[in-house]
C-alpha positions in Angstrom: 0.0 0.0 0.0 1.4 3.1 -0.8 1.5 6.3 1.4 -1.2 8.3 -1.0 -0.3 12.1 -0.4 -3.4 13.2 -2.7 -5.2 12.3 0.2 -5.2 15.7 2.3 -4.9 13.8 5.6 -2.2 12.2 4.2 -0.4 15.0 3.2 -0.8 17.1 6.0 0.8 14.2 8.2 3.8 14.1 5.9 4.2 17.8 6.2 3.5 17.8 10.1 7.0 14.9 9.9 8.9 17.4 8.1 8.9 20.0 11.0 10.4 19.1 13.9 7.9 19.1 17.3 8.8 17.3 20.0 7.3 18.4 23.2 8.7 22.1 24.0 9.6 22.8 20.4 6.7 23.2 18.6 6.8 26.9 17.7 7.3 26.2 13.8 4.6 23.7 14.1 2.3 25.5 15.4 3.0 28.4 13.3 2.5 26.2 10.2 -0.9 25.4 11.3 -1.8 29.1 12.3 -1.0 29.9 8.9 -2.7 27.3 7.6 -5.8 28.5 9.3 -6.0 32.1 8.4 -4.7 31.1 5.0 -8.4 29.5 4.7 -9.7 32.7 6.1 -11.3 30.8 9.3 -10.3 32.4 12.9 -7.5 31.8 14.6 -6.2 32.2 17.9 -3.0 31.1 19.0 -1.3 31.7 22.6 2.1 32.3 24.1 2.5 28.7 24.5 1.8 27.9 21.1 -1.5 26.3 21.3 -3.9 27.1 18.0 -7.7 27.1 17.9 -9.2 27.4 14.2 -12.6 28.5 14.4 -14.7 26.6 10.6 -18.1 28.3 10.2 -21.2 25.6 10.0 -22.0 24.5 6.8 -25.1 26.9 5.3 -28.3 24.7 6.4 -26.0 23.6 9.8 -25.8 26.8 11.6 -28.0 26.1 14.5 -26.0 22.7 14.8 -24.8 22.4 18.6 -20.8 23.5 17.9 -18.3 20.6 17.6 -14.6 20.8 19.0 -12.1 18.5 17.7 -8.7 18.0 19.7 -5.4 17.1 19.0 -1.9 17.6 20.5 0.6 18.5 18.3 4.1 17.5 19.8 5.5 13.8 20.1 7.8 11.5 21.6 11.3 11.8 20.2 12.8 8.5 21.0 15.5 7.3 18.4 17.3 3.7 18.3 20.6 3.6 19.6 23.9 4.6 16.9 20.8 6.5 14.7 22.4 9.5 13.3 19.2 12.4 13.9 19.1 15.5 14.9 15.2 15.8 16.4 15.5 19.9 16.8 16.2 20.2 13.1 15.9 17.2 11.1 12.5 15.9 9.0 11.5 11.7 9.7 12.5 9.5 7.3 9.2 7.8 6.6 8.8 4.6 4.7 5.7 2.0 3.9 6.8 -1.6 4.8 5.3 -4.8 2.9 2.3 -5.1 4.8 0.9 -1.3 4.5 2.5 -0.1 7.4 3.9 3.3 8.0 7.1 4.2 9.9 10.0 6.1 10.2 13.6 5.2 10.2 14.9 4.5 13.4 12.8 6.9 15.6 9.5 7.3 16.6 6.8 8.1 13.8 4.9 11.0 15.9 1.6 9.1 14.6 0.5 10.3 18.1 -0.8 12.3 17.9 0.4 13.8 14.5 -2.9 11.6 13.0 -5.3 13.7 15.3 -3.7 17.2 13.7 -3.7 15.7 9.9 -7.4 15.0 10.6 -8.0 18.4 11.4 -6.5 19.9 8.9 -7.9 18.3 6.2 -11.4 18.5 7.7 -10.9 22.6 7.6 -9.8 21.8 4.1 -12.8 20.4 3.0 -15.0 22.6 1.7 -17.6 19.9 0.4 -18.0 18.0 4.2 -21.2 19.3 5.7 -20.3 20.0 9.2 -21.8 22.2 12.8 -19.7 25.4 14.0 -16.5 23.5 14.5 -13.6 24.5 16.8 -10.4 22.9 15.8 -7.8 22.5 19.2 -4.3 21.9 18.5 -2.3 21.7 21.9 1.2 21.5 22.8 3.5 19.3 25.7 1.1 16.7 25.7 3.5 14.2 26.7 5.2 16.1 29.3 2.2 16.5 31.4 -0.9 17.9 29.3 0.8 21.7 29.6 -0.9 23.1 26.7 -4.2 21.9 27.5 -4.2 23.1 31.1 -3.5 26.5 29.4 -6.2 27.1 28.1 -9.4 29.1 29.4 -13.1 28.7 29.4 -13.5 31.2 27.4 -10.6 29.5 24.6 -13.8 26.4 24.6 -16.2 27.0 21.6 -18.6 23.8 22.3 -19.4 21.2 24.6 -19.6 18.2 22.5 -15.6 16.8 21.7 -14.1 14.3 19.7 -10.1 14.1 21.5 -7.9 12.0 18.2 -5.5 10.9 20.6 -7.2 7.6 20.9 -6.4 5.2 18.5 -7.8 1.1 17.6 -10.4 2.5 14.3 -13.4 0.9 16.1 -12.2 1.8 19.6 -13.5 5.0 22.2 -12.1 5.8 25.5 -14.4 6.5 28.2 -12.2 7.3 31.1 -8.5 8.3 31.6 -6.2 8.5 34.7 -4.6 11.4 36.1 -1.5 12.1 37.4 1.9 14.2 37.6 5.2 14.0 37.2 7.9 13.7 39.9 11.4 14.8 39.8 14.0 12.8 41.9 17.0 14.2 42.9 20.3 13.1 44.6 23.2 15.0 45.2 26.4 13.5 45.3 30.5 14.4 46.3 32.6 13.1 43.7 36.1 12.4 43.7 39.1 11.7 41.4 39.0 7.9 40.3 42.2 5.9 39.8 40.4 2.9 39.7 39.7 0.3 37.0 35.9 1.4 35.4 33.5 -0.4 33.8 30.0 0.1 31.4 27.0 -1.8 33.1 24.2 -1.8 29.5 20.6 -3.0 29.6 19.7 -3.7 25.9 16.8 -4.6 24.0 13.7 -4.4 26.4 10.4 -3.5 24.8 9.9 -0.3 26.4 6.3 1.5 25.1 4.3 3.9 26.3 3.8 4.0 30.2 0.2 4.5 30.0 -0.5 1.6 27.9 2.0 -1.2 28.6 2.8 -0.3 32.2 -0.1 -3.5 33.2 2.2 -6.1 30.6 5.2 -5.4 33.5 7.6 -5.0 30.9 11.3 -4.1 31.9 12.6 -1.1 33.2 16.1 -0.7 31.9 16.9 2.0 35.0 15.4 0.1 37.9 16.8 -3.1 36.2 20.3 -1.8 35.7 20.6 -0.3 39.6 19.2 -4.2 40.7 22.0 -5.7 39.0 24.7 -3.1 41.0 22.9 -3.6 43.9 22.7 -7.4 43.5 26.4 -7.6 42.5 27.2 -5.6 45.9 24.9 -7.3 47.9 27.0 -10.3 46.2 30.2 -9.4 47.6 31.1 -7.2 44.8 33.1 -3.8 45.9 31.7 -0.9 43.8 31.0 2.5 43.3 29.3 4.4 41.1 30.6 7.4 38.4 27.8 8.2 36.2 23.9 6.8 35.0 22.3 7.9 31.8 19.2 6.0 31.3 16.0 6.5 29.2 14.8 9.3 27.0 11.3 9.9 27.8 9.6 9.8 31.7 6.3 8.9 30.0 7.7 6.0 28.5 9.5 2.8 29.7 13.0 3.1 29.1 14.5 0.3 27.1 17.8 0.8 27.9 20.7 2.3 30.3 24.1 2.6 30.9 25.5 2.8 34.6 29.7 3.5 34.6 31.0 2.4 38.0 34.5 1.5 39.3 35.5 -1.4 41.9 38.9 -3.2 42.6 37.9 -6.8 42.1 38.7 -8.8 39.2 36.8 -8.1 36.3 36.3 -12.4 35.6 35.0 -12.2 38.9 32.4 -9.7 38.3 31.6 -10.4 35.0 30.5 -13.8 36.4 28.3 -12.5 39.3 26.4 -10.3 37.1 26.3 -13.1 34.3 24.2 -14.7 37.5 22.1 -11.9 38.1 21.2 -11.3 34.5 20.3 -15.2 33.7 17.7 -14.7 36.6 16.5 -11.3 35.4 16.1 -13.2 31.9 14.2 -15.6 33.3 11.9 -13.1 35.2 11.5 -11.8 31.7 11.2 -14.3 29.5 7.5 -13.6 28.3 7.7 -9.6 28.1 10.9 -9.0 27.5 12.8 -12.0 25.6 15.3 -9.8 23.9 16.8 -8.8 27.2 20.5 -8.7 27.1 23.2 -7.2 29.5 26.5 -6.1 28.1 29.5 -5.3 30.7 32.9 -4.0 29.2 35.8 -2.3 30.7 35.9 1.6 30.3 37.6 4.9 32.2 35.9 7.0 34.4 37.3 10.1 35.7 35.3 10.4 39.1 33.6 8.1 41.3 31.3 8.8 43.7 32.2 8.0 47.2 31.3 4.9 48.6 28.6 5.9 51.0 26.6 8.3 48.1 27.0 5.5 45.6 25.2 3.0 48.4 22.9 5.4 49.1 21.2 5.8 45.7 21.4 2.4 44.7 19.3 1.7 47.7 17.0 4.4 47.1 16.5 2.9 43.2 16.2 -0.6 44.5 13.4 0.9 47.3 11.4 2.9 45.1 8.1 2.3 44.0 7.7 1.8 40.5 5.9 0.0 37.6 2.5 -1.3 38.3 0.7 -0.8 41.3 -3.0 -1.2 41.2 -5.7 -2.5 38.9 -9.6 -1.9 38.9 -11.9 -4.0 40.5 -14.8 -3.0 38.5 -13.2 -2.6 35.0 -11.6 -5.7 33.4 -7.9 -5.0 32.8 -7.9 -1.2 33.8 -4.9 -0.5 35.6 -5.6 2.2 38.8 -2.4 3.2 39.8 1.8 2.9 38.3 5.0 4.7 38.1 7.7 4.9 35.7 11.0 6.0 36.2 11.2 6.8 33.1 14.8 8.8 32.9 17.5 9.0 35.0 20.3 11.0 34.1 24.1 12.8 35.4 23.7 16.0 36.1 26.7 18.0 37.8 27.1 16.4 40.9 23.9 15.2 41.1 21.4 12.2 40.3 18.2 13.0 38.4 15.1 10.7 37.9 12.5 11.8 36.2 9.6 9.6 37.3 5.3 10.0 35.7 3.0 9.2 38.5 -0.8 7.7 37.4 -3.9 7.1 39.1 -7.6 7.0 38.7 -8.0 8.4 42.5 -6.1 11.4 43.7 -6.1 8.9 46.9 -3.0 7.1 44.9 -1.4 9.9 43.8 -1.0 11.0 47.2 0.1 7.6 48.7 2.6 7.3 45.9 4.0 10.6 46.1 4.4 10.0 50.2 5.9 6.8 49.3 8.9 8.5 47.1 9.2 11.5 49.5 9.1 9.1 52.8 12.0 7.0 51.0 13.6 9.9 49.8 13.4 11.6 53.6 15.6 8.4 54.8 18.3 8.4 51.8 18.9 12.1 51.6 16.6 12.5 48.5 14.5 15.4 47.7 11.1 15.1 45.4 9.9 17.2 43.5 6.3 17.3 42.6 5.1 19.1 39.0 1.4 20.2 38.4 -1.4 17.2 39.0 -3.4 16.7 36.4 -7.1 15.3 36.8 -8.6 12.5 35.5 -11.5 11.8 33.4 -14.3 9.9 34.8 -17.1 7.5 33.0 -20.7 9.0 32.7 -23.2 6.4 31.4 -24.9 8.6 29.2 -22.9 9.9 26.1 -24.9 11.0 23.0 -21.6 11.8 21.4 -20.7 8.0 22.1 -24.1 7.4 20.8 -23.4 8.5 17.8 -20.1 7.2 16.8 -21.6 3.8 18.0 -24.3 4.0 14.9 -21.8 5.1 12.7 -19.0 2.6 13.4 -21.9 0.0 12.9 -22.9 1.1 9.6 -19.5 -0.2 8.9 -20.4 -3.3 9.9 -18.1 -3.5 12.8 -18.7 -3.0 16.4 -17.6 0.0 18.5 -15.6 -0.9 21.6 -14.7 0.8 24.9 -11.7 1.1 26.5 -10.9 2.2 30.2 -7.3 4.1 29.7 -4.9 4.2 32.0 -2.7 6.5 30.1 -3.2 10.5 30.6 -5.7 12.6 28.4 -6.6 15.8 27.5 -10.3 15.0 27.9 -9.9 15.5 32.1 -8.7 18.9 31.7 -11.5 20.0 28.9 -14.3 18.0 31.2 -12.9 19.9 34.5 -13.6 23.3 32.8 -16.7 22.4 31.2 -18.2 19.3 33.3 -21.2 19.1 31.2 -19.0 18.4 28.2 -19.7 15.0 26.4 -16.4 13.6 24.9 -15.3 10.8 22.8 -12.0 10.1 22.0 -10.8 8.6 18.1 -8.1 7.6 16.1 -6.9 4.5 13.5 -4.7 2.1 14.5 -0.9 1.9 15.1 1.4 0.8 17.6 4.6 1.0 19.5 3.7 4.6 20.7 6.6 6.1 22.2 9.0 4.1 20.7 10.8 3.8 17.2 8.8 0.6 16.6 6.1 3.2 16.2 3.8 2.1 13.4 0.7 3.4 11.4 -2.0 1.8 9.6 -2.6 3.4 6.9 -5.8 1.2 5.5 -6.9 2.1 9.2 -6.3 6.0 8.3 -8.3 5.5 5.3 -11.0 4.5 7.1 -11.3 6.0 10.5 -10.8 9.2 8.6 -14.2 8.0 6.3 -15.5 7.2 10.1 -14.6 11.0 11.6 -16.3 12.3 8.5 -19.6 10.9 9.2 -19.4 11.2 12.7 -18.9 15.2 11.7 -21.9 15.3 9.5 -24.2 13.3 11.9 -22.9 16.0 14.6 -24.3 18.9 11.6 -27.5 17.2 11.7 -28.1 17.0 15.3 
């Protein structure tokens, strides 16, 4: 199947990959679609932040329709494969259709979320022959790093109170609740000294990783809290060491696949490599459903500094300690996971540990108990926390006429519509905290490996979710 640009979805997603957007940089993005907007002579508003709102007017017959508001963030996940040469600040993805219709790009993550959602959008304003209500076109920013742009906006930015939020994906699939959440900042400073001491790399390779919303519940591997394990295992072991530096993950909102710990010790390095060759066949085991690729490298290296012993002790226990992965499911919704964490990043800087960690929950009950749980710790191992803006979830309302509609049109396909409890952060708790009587649905085709650069997209799904939003916007004209 090729990638068909005639298709104005199609080629609005192309030219949304060849500006650069990931969370925090989508200025030129944003502009583009600002442009875009009062090119068409529609009204636009766009904010300091860079969020844009494109105002269509009804379709003539459709004026007294109820307004619609579509939704989409604009910035993605910029996660790249190890030894890929690309520059995310300045460089356009490398997109290519593999045998079996799918879309990707080279190496890195496609930006399919939510880069579908905006495409959608824009073609929709493009389409001067789609009969559609007053429609109000949101297209937010740092989605992934918390739902920033969303919770920028006012009441008064809100043009409707019936939504369709594109950052829900499966073609014959709607949302109907999502968790909320915030993000935690760890840190740990450290004294380091001059090392004189033979140094060694510590890698986890190859784990899954994902998104930390959606694949937190499969237990995959955390390459952070797997590679401080190992250290603190091979101490625990009888293994003399101290730590130098940790660089681990890209993204706190998605499980890291892999890290690199440098530390330095005076055994022998046959006698280490064969207590962590112990510790890694058990890990593998532990692993051998979710993670089968899991491999451990170890190779000698030089370090500069070292921490001293007691710092280095100190944060490998607090690593081991901490809370993380999943914690909670639901006991009323099959599958629904209530509660996680994911130290997502954990990085060098200065003298100083960083982990950048994405608390969820469905009750704000969690949140708190986790975020007492990482400060309690933290209290007891010199650590301090850091707590970002909480976000709030969104909660299932029986009745949805807006759900009621996509239902009937998804069945005209002759398919089925499902629902799906999310455990991953949306927009859709921020819109329904500022307008609570707002009825939302959430859309999108299918592709995988979200937050990844296994990231994939459908495009026979595109096709026809895209034929699906269409109908659902002239249904939404006629009601």
């Amino acid at each position: 199947m090729e990638f068909d640009l005639t298709k104005k979805y199609c080629y609005y997603f192309k030219k949304i990959t060849e500006i650069p957007h990931g969370s925090g940089n989508e200025k030129a993005l944003s502009d583009y679609i600002a442009g875009f907007g009062r090119s068409k002579g529609f009204t636009v508003f766009q904010d300091e932040f860079h969020n844009v709102i494109i105002d269509k007017p009804a379709s003539a017959g459709c004026e007294n329709a109820e307004p619609l508001i579509l939704q989409a963030h604009i910035d993605m996940v910029c996660e790249k494969n190890k030894g890929v040469e690309h520059d995310f600040e300045k460089d356009p993805l490398d997109l290519y259709v593999d045998e079996d219709g799918w879309l990707h790009a080279k190496g890195t993550t496609l930006g399919a979320d939510d880069g579908t959602g905006a495409a959608y959008m824009m073609a929709i304003l493009d389409d001067d022959t789609l009969k559609n209500p007053p429609l109000s076109c949101i297209f937010t920013v740092m989605e992934e790093i918390g739902l920033v742009g969303a919770s920028k906006l006012k009441k008064e930015n809100i043009h409707g109170k019936r939504l369709i939020n594109l950052d829900g994906g499966g073609e014959t699939v709607t949302c109907t609740t999502s968790a909320g959440g915030c993000r935690a900042e760890i840190f740990f400073p450290f004294e380091a000294q001059a090392n004189d001491r033979p140094a060694y790399l510590l890698g986890v390779r190859d784990l899954k990783g994902g998104h930390s919303g959606g694949k937190i519940h499969e237990e995959l591997g955390n390459a952070n809290i797997i590679a401080a394990r190992i250290l603190k295992e091979a101490s625990l072991a009888g293994i003399d060491l101290s730590l130098s530096s940790f660089t681990g993950g890209l993204k706190y909102n998605a499980i890291p696949r892999e890290a690199d710990i440098v530390f330095v010790s005076e055994d022998a390095f046959e006698k280490i490599q064969a207590v962590i060759g112990e510790i890694t066949a058990k890990i593998a085991k532990e692993l051998e459903f979710s993670d089968a690729g899991f491999r451990v490298l170890l190779e000698k290296t030089d370090a500069e500094t070292v921490l001293n012993k007691n710092d280095s002790d100190r944060f490998l226990n607090y690593m081991f300690l901490m809370p993380n992965g999943f914690r909670h499911r639901s006991m009323a919704v099959e599958g629904l996971t209530t509660a996680s964490l994911n130290a997502g990043v954990v990085h060098t800087k200065e003298n100083c540990f960083v982990i950048d960690d994405l608390i969820r929950s469905a009750l704000a009950s969690d949140t708190d108990l986790l975020i007492e749980q990482l400060e309690t710790l933290g209290g007891l191992l010199g650590v301090t926390v850091k707590i970002g803006e909480r976000y709030g979830g969104w909660a299932y309302v029986e009745k949805s006429p807006m759900r009621d509609i996509l239902a009937s049109v998804v069945e005209s396909k002759g398919k089925e519509l499902k629902y799906r409890a999310s455990h991953g952060g949306l927009e859709c708790g921020i819109f329904k905290a500022v307008i609570p009587e707002m009825d939302i649905i959430t859309y999108g085709p299918i592709a995988e490996g979200a937050h990844t650069p296994d990231e994939k997209l459908d495009l026979a799904s595109f096709d026809r979710s895209y034929d699906i939003l269409c109908d659902v916007v002239r249904a939404c004209a006629e009601q």
